[in-house]
N, C-alpha and C positions, 0 to 999 in steps of 0.2 A: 158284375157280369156273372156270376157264380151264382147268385141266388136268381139270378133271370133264367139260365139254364136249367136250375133243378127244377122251377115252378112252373113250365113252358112246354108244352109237347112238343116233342124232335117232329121234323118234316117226316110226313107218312105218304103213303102213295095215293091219288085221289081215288074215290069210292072205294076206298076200304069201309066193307060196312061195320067192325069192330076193333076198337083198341086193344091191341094186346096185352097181358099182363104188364109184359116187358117193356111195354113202351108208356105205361101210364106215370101220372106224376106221384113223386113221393113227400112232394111240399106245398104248402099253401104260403103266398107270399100274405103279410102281416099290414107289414107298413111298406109303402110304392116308395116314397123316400125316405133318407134315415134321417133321424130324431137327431137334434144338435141339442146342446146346453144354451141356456137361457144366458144373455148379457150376464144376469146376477150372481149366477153358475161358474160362470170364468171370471168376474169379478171377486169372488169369494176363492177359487181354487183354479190356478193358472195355469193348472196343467189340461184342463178340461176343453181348452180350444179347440183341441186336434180329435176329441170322442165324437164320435158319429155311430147310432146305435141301430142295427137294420135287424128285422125279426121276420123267421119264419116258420113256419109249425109243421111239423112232420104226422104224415095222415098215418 
């Protein structure tokens, strides 16, 4: 929810003809869902079940 927020323009008022600084985004979402460990991943290292790796890049 957190990275949906930062990468998303907040609701603005219709025909505004310009983004405001203050309202533009500060991230670019990476990967839309996160990246899990492989079967062979969690067969080798059991703790690796519960990693789920989500990436976003700051403009």
């Amino acid at each position: 929810v957190m990275f949906k927020q930062k990468t998303s323009l907040p609701e603005l008022p219709p025909g505004l003809p310009v983004i405001p600084d203050s309202q533009k985004v500060e991230y670019k979402l990476i990967t839309r869902k996160p990246i899990v460990p492989s079967d062979d991943e969690i067969t080798h290292n059991n703790r690796a079940h519960s990693a789920k790796l989500r990436i976003i890049e700051k403009l």
